[in-house]
Phi, psi and omega in degrees: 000133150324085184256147116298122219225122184248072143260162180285333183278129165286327195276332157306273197345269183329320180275323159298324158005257186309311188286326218263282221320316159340311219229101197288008172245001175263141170202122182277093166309340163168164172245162181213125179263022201186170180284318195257004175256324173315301170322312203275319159335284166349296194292334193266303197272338164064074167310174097299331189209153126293117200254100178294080168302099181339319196270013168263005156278349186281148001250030177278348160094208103004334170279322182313323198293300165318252168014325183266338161256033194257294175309321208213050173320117160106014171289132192246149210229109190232143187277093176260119221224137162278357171256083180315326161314315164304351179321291184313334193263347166278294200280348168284342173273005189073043169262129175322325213175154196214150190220159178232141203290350180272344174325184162262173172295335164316325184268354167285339202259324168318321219261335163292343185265006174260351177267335171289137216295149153338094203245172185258120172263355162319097187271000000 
């Protein structure tokens, strides 16, 4: 799977890195440190999924999500927020899914794997 990795923090960035670098079915395809280098990525690099720093929506909401799937149909999208209270307001603006940055790495890497498409598991 095509991940992107969108935060305002460089040292987030760098620490999904390393965790995503980690997981030999993930490839990481680019970082957007902004709203408008995420869009324009989004467009160029064609993702499967997005690791969203929640505070690059502000102050637009909810339109970002949309915009990202404008650029790019059928891009899943997980909302990453150092405040677990936003979680409802991430997945109601329509993010697939949402980790909260004080966790450990399992439920993140859990809320990528439930974004991954549906495969024929049939041998």
């Amino acid at each position: 799977m095509r991940v992107l990795i969108a935060d305002v923090e460089p040292r987030v960035r760098r620490a999904l890195r390393v965790l995503l670098m980690r997981q030999p079915d993930l490839e990481i395809v680019g970082e957007a440190a902004d709203a408008q280098q995420l869009l324009l990525q989004t467009a160029e690099m064609r993702p499967d999924l997005v690791l969203l720093d929640w505070r690059l929506t502000r102050p637009v909401g909810e339109q970002l999500l949309t915009d990202l799937q404008e650029v790019c149909p059928g891009l899943r999208v997980v909302a990453l927020s150092g405040r677990p209270e936003e979680r409802g307001a991430a997945l109601s603006a329509g993010a697939n899914g949402f980790a909260c940055k004080c966790d450990a790495a399992p439920p993140l890497l859990a809320a990528i794997d439930d974004c991954r498409p549906l495969q024929d598991t049939a041998g």
